[in-house]
SEMAR-667871 format. One line per field, with one value per residue (C-alpha): chain; z, x, y; residue in three letters. Coordinates in steps of 0.02 Angstrom, whole numbers. Each point is the difference from the previous one (the first is absolute). Layout:
<atoms>
mol <- (A | ...)
zz <- (Z | ...)
xx <- (X | ...)
yy <- (Y | ...)
type <- (ALA | ...)
</atoms>
This chain:
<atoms>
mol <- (A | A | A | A | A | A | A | A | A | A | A | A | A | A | A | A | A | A | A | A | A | A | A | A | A | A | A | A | A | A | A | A | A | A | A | A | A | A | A | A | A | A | A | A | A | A | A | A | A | A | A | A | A | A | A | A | A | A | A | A | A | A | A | A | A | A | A | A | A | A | A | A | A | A | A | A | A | A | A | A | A | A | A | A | A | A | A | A | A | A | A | A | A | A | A | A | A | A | A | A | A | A | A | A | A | A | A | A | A | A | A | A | A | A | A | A | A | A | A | A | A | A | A | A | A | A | A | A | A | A | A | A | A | A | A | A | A | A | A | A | A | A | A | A | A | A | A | A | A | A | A | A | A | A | A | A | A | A | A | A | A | A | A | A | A | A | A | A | A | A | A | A | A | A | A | A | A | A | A | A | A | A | A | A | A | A | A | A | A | A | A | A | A | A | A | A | A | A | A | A | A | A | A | A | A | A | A | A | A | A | A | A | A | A | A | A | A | A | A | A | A | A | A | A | A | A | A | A | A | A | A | A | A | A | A | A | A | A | A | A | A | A | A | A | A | A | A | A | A | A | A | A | A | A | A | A | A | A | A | A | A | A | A | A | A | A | A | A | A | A | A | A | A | A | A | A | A | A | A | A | A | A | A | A | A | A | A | A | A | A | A | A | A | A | A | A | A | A | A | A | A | A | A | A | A | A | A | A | A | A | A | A | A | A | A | A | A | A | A | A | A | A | A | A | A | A | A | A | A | A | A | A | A | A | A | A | A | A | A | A | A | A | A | A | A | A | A | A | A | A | A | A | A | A | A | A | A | A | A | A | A | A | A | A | A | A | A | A | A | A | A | A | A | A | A | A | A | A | A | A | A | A | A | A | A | A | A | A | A | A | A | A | A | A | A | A | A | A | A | A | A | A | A | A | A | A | A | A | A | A | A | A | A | A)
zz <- (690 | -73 | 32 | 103 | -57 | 53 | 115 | 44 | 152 | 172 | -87 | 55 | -60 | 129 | 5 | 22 | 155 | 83 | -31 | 74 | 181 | -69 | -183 | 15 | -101 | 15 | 14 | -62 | 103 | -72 | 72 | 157 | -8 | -20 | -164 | -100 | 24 | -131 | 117 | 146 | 14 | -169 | -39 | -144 | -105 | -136 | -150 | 135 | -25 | -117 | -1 | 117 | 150 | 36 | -73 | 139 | -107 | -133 | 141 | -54 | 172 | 189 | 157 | 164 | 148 | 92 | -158 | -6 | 185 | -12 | -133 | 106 | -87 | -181 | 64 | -109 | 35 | -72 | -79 | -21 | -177 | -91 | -112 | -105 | 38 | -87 | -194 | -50 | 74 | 53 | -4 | 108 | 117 | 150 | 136 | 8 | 141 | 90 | -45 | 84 | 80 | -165 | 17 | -145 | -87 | -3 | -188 | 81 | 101 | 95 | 52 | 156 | -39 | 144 | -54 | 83 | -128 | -165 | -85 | -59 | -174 | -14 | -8 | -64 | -172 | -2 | -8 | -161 | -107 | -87 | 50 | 156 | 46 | -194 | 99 | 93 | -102 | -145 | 132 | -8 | -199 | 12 | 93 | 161 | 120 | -11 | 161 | 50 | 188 | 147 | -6 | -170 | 42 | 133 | -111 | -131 | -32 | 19 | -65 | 172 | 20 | 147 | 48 | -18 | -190 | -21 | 37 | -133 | -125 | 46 | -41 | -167 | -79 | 54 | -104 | -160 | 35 | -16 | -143 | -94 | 37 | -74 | -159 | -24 | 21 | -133 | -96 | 8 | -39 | -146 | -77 | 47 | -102 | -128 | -6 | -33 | -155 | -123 | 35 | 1 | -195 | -36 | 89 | -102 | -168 | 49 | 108 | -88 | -64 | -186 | 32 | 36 | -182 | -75 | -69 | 152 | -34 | 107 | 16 | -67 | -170 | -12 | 24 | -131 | 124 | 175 | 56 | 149 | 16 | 74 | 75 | -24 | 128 | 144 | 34 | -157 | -21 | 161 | -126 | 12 | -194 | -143 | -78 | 167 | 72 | 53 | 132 | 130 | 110 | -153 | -63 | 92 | -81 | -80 | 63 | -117 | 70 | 136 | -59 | 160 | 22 | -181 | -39 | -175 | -115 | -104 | -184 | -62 | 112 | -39 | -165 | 11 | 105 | -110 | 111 | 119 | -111 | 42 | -171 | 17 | 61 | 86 | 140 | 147 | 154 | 159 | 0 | 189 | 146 | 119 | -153 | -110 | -115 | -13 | -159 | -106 | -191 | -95 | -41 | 165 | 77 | -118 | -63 | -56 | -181 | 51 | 153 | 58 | 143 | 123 | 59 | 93 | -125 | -157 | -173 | -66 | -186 | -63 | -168 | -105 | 46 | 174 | 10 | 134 | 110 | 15 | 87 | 105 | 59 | 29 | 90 | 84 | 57 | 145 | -101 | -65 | 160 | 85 | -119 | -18 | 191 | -16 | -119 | 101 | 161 | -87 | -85 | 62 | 123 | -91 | -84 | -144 | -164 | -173 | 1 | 98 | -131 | -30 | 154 | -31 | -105 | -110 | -67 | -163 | -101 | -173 | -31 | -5 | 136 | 98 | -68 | 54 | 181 | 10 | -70 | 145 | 140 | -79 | 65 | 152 | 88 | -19 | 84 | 146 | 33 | 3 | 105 | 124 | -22 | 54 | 143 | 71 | -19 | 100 | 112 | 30 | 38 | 151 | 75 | 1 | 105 | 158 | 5 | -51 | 130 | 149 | -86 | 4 | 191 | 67 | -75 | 65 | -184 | 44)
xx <- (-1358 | 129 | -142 | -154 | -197 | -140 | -89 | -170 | -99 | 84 | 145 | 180 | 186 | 116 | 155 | 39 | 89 | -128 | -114 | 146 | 66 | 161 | 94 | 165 | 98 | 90 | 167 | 138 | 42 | 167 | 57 | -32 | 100 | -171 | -34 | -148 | -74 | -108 | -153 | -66 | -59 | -38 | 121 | -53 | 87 | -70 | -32 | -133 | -91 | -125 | -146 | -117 | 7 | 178 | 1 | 121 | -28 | 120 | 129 | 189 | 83 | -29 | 88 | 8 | -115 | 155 | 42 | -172 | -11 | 166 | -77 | -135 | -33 | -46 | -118 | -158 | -168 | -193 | -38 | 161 | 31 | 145 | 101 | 185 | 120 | 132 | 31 | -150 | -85 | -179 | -64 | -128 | -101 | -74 | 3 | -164 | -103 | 59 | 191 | 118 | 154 | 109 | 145 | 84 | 142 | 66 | -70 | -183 | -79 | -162 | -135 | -112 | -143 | -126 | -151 | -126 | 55 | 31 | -5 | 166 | -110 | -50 | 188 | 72 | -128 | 47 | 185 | -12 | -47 | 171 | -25 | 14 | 171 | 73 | 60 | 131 | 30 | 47 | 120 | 65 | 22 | 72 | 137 | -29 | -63 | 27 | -129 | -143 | 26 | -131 | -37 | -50 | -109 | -102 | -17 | -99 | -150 | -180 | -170 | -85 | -206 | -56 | 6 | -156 | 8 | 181 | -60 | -151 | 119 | 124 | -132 | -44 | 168 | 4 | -146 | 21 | 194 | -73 | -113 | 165 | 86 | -142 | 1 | 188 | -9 | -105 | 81 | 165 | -87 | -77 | 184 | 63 | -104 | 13 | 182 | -24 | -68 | 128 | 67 | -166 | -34 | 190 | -53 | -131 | 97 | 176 | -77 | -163 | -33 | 3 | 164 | 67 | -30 | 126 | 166 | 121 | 158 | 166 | 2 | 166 | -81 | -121 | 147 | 87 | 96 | 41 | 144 | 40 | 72 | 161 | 55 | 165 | 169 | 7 | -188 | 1 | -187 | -38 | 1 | -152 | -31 | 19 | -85 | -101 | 53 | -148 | 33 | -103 | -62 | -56 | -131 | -172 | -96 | -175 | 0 | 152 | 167 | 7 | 177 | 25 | 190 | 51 | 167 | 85 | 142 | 118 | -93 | 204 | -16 | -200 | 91 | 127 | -140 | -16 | -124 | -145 | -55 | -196 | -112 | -203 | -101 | 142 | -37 | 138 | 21 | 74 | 143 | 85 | -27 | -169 | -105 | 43 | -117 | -100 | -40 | -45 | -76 | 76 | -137 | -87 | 58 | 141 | 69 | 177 | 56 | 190 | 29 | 71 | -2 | 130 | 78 | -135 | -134 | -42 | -63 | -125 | -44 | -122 | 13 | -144 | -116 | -2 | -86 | 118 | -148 | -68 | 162 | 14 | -199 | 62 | 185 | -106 | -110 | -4 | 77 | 134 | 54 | -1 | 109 | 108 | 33 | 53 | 124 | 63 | -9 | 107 | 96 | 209 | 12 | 1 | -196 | -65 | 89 | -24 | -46 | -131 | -112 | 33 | -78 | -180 | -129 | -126 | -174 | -35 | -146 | -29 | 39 | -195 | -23 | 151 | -79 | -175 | 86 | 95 | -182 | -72 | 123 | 41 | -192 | 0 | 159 | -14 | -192 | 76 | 121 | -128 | -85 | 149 | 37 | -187 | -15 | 189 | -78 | -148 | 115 | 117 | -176 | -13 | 157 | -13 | -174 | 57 | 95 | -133 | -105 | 104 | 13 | -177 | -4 | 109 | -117 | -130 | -107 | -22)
yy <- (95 | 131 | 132 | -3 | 22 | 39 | -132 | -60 | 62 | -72 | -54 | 101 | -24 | -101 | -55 | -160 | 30 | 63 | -155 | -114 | -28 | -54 | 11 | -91 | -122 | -171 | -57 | -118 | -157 | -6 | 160 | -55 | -177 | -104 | -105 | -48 | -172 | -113 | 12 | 111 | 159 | 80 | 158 | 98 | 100 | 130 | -147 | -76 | 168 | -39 | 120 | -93 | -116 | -78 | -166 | -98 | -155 | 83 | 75 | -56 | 62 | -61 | 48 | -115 | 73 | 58 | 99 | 70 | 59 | 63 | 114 | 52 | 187 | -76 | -144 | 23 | -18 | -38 | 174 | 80 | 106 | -54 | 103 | -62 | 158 | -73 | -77 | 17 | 150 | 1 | -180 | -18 | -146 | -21 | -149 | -83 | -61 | -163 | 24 | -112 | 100 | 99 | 104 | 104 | 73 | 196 | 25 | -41 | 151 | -57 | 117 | -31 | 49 | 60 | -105 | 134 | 116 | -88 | -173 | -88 | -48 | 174 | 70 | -138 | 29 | 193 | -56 | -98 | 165 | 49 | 186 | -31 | -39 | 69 | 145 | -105 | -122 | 142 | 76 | -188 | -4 | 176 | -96 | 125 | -125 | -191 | -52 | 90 | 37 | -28 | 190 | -24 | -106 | 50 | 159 | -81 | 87 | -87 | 31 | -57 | -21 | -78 | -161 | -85 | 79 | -59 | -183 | 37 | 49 | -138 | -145 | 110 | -6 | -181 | -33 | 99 | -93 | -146 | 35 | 63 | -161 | -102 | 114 | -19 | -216 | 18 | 116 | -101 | -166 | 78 | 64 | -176 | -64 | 118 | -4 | -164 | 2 | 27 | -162 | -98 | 69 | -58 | -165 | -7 | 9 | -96 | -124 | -38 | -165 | 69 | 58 | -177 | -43 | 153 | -41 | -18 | 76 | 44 | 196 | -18 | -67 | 148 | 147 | 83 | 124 | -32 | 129 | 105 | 151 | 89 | 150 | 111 | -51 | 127 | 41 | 111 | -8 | 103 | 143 | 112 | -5 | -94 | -180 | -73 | -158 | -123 | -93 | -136 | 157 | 83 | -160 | 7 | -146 | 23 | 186 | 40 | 87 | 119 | 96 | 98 | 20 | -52 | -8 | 37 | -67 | 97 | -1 | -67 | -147 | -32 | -7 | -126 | -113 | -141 | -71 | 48 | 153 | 23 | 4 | 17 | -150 | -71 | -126 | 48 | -134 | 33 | -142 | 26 | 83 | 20 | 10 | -139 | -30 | 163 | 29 | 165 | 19 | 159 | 67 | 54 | 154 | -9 | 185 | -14 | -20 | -57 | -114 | -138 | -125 | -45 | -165 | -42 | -6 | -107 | 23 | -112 | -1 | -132 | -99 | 60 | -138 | 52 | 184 | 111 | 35 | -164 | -49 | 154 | -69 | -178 | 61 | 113 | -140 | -103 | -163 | 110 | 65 | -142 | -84 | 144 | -4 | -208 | 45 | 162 | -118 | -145 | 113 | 44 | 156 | 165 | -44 | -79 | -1 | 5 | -197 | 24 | -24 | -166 | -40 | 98 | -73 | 109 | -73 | 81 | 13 | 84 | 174 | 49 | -89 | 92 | 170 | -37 | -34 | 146 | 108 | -85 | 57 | 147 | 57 | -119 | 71 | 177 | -27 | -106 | 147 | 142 | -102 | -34 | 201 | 34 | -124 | 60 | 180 | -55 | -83 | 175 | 74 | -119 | 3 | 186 | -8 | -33 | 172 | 74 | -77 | 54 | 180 | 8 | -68 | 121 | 138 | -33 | -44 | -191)
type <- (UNK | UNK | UNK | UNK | UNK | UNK | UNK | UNK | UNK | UNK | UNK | UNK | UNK | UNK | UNK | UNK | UNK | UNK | UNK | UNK | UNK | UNK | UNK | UNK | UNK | UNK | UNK | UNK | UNK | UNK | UNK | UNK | UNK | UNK | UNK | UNK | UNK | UNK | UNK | UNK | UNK | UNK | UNK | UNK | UNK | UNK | UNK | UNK | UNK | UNK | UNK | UNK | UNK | UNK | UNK | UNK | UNK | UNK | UNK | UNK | UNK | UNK | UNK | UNK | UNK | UNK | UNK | UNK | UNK | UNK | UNK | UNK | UNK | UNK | UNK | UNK | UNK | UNK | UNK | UNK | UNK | UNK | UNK | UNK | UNK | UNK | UNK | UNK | UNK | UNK | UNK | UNK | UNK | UNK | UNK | UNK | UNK | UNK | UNK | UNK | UNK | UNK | UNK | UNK | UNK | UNK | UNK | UNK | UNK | UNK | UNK | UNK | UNK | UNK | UNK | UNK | UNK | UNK | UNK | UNK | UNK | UNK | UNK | UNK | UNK | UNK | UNK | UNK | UNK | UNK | UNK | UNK | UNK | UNK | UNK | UNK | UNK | UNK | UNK | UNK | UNK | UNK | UNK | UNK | UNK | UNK | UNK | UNK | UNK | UNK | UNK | UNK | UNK | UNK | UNK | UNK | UNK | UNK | UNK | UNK | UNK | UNK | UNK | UNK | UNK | UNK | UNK | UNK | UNK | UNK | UNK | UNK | UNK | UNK | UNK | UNK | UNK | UNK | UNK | UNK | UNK | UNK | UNK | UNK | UNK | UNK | UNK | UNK | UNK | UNK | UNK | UNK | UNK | UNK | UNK | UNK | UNK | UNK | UNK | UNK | UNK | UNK | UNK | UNK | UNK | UNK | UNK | UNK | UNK | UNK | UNK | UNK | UNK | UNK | UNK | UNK | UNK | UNK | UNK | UNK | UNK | UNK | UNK | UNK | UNK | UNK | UNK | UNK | UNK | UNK | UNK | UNK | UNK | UNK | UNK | UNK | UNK | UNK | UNK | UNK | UNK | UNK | UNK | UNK | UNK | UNK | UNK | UNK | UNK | UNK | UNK | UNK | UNK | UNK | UNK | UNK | UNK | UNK | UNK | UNK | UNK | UNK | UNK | UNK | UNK | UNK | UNK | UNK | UNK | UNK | UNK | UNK | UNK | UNK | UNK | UNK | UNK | UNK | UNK | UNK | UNK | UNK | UNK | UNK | UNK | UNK | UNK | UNK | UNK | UNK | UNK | UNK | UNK | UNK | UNK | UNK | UNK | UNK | UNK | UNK | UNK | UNK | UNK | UNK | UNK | UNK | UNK | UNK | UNK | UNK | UNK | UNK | UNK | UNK | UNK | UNK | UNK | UNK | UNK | UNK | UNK | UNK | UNK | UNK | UNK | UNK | UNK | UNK | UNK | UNK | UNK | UNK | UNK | UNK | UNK | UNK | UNK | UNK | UNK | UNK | UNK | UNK | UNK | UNK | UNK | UNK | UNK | UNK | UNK | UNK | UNK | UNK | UNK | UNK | UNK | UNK | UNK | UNK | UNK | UNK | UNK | UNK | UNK | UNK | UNK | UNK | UNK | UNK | UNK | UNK | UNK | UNK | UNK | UNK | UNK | UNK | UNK | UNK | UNK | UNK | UNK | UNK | UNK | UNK | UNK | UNK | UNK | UNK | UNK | UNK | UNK | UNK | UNK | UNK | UNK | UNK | UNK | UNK | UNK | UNK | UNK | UNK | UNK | UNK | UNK | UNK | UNK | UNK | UNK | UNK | UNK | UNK | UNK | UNK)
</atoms>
């Protein structure tokens, strides 16, 4: 770590060097003249580092035996450290017991470690704690180094107890690792199905059997406005002030907007807009792009007075026997999305148009029935997204365990 502490009884600070008969890296075939084949020996480079035990089953590159004997220094072995010194600094691995023959590249360093002294597992844990290598790495950022070198590397500093209490600590973290890892399944089944919920309760009211007797009506039918907006010739609206200008990045579904990086229009052009001026309880639709379809309710989240949307968002205005947020519910809604994406899907390159809503289909009921829908979500949705708030909390709380685990370790307090 960036500065040392006190340890337990019989522990003392190494480096890693002196733990290690040899700290070298690989090499590049290519320089050489030699080529990479589809199978043979495995040659890693620093994206097979991945925290653990080299997974060969996942190894992209090979290298024929002539190639791999011709690089004779980087051969690896069962129990050697690994450590990416190159890219991306500081990933670490180790090469577990019964590897077949492996070779590697100049942005992997390996470390031999002397297994009378230390345990692979045991330094290959300590690694994984940020601290630990943020002093070169920060060098790295602060554009002073780009590799870390093999110096560097044996230098690294190491909170050493002996051995028989490494391999005690070793099968420790393993366990409370695997107790974490058990926690977070659960946790992420749990938000699965939590995050599934908004669209069961809109299931439950567009796809219900009592919604197959409404009044089926083209979208088209129900709409008083459908319009788009537009933006000024010659990028004029990447003003810093002014009337804001909504656009697809802006819309963030049930949540609301997220207006990071808003940009404005000159109030003389919001002016002259004859179309695609935003007024409260709007319904705004993502019409092209990545995010066709998405759909926002001006009302959430909503705090400007003047604004407008671009050319890549509609208006929708209901007739007045359609209430404005029972069709934001049903666009919203798995059955509106799904036929939103048919008609962006058949619709001409560039995204759906304004007749797009000929080709979606609405089930109305009464107006009290409508309002004692949208009562009903109002109180179900807001409870579904607490819950997914509290669960990805818990979740957060998880992931950040494991550091805390190895923290603990390497201190001596497990």
């Amino acid at each position: 770590m960036s500065e040392k502490y006190s340890l337990p009884t019989g522990w003392r600070w190494v480096k890693l060097g002196e733990v290690c008969e040899v700290v070298s890296k690989g090499t590049t075939p290519t320089t050489y003249g030699y080529t990479f084949v589809n199978s043979g020996i495995p040659f890693l480079r620093a994206e097979d580092i991945i925290g653990g035990p080299v997974d060969f089953s996942s190894v992209a590159y090979h290298i024929t035996e002539e190639t791999h004997e011709f690089l004779d220094r980087s051969k690896l072995r069962a129990g050697d450290f690994l450590i990416t010194i190159a890219g991306t600094l500081g990933r670490v691995g180790y090469m577990p017991e019964g590897a077949p023959e492996v070779n590697c590249n100049q942005a992997v360093a390996f470390a031999r470690v002397d297994s009378a002294k230390a345990d692979v597992k045991f330094l290959c844990y300590f690694l994984q704690i940020p601290e630990v290598l943020s002093p070169f790495v920060e060098l790295k950022v602060g554009g002073t180094i780009q590799n870390l070198n093999l110096q560097q590397v044996r230098s690294i500093e190491i909170p050493l107890p002996p051995l028989a209490e490494q391999k005690l600590i070793i099968a420790k973290i393993q366990e409370l690792m695997q107790e974490v890892e058990v926690a977070r399944s659960a946790c992420e089944k749990q938000l699965e199905a939590t995050n599934a919920l908004p669209s069961a309760y809109l299931r439950e009211v567009f796809e219900s059997e009592e919604a197959k007797k409404w009044e089926r009506k083209r979208l088209g039918d129900a709409l008083e406005v459908i319009e788009s907006g537009s933006r000024p010739k010659g990028g004029v609206n990447e003003i810093k002030a002014g009337i804001p200008s909504v656009g697809a990045e802006h819309l963030n579904s049930f949540s609301g907007f997220n207006f990071e990086n808003i940009r404005y229009i000159p109030k003389e052009f919001y002016q002259s807009m004859k179309r695609g001026k935003i007024k409260k309880r709007d319904i705004l639709v993502v019409k092209d792009g990545a995010t066709t379809g998405k759909v926002s309710f001006v009302i959430y989240n909503f705090p400007f007075e003047e604004s407008a949307v671009n050319e890549h968002v509609f208006i929708l205005r209901a007739k007045e026997f359609l209430d404005q947020e029972f069709l934001f519910w049903f666009l919203y809604s798995p059955l509106g999305q799904t036929q939103i994406q048919q008609e962006f899907h058949g619709a001409a390159q560039g995204g759906i148009n304004q007749q797009f809503v000929n080709g979606v289909y609405i089930s109305i009921p009464a107006l009290d029935i409508q309002k004692c829908i949208i009562a009903e979500l109002k109180e179900k949705m807001p409870e579904a997204e607490q819950l997914q708030a509290s669960i990805e909390k818990q979740l957060e709380t998880i992931n950040a365990l494991p550091q805390s685990i190895l923290r603990k370790a390497f201190r001596g307090e497990l």
